[in-house]
N, C-alpha and C positions, 0 to 999 in steps of 0.2 A: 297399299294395293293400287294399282295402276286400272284403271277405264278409258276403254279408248271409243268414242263414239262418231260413228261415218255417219255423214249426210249425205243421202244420193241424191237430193235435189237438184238442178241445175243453175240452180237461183240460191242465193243467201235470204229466205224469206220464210213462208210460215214455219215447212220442216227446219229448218236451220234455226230460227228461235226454239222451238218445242226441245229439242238436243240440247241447244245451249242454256234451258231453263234445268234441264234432269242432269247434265255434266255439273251444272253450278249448285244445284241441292245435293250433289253425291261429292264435291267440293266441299263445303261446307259441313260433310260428315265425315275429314279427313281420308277421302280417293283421290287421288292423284288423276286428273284427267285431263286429257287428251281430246281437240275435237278437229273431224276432217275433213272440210267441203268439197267437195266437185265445182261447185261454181269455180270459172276457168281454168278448173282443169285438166288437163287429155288424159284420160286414160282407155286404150286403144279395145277391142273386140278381143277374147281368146282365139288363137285362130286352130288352135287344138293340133298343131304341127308336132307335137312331141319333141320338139327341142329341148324344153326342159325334162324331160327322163334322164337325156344323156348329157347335158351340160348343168346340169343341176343349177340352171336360173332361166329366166324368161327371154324370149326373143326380143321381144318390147323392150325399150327404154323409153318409160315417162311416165308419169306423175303417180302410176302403180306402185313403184319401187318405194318411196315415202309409206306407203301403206304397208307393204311387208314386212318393214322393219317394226313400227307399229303392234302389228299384229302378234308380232313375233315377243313383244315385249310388256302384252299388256295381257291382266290377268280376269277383264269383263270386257266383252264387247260388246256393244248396243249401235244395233242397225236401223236407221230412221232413213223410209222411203216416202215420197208425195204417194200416190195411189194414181197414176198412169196406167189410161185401159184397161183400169179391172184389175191393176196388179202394182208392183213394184218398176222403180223407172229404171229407166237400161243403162243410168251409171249405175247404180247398183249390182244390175243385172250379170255387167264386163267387172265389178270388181268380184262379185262372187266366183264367175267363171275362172280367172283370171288366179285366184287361190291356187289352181292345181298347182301352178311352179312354184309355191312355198311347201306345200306337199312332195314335189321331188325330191326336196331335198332330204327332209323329213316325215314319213309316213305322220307320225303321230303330234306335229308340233304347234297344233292347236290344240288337242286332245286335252280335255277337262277346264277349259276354260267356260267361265259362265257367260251365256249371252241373252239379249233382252230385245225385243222390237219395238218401234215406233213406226205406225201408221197414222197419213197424212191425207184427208179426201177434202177436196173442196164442195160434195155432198157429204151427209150423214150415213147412207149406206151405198159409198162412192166405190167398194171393194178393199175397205180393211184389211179385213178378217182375209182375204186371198193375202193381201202382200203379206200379215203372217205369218200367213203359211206357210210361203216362199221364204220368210227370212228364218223360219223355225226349219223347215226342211233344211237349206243350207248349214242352222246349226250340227244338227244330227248327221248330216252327211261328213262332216269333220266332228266331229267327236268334243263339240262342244253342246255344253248343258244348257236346252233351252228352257227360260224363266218365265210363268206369265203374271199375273196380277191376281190368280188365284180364281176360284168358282163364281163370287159375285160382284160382275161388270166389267173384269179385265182379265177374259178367260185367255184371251192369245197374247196382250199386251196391252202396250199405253195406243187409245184408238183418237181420232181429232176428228172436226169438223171444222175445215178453216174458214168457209166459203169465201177462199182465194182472197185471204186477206187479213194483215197481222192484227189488225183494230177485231175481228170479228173473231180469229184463234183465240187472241185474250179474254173474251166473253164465254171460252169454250167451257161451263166448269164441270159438264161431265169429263168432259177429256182429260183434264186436269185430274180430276178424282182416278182416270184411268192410270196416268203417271204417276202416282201416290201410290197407289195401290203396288204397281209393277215396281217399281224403286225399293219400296219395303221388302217386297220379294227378294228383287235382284242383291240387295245389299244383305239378305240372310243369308241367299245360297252364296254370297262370297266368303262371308266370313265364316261360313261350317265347311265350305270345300277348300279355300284356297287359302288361308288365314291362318 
């Protein structure tokens, strides 16, 4: 089974280790995974023009297109944002928006796939639980099943407390215990749905 996990961070830094820590323990438990930065990459604003209805792809050409394919081929996805303003950051924000022209094509061609979040605050309660929300709402709005860590400690997801810094995410071990939790999840509902 295929996982494909987005880092919307802008930076190769806390959020991009915490992703590259849960790709390589779902590695290690034979998933095939996939990992995809934003750091220097363009991926441009939806500019909601409706081109893709009638040409059945996006008007944009860049660095989206990598993702589509991706997404098209992977059978979990796990969404890891910083926590920006109380929420999820705006690469995230244009790749979420930026789905409808994979949906052109295909009403249903995310539909039933499992997905998982990772929130990233450089406070304790920097706005998690919002960019969960947002990554859980985008699930359900595509018809993909969203996962969380279950009722004690990781009701939305895997949550961090970096304080803007990889020496101090590493010291994180609630957070940690939060990705443990959610990975056990996520790796059940693969194998009873998709497996």
């Amino acid at each position: 089974m295929k996982v494909f996990g987005i880092c919307g961070s802008p930076r190769n830094n806390t959020t991009y280790y915490v992703l590259k820590e849960a790709l390589d323990k779902l590695n290690n438990h034979g998933f095939e995974t996939e990992l995809f930065s934003c750091f220097e990459k363009h991926i441009g604003p939806c500019m909601h023009c409706d081109y893709c209805l009638e040409h059945k792809k996006c008007i944009s050409h860049d660095d989206m297109l990598e993702i589509y394919e991706k997404l098209q081929q992977c059978d979990g996805l796990i969404l890891a944002t910083p926590v920006q303003s109380g929420g999820i950051s705006s690469n995230l924000s244009a790749i979420m928006d930026r789905t409808r022209a994979l949906e052109a094509v295909d009403y249903n061609i995310l539909r039933g796939k499992i997905g998982m979040s990772i929130a990233v605050g450089g406070d304790r309660t920097g706005g998690q639980d919002f960019a969960h929300l947002k990554n859980i709402t985008y699930f359900m709005i595509h018809g993909i099943i969203p996962v969380s860590g279950g009722p004690f400690g990781s009701n939305l997801g895997a949550s961090f407390w970096s304080r803007d810094s990889i020496e101090d995410i590493k010291k994180d071990n609630y957070g940690f215990e939060s990705l443990n939790r959610t990975l056990a999840e996520f790796e059940k509902f693969l194998k009873k749905y998709i497996d």
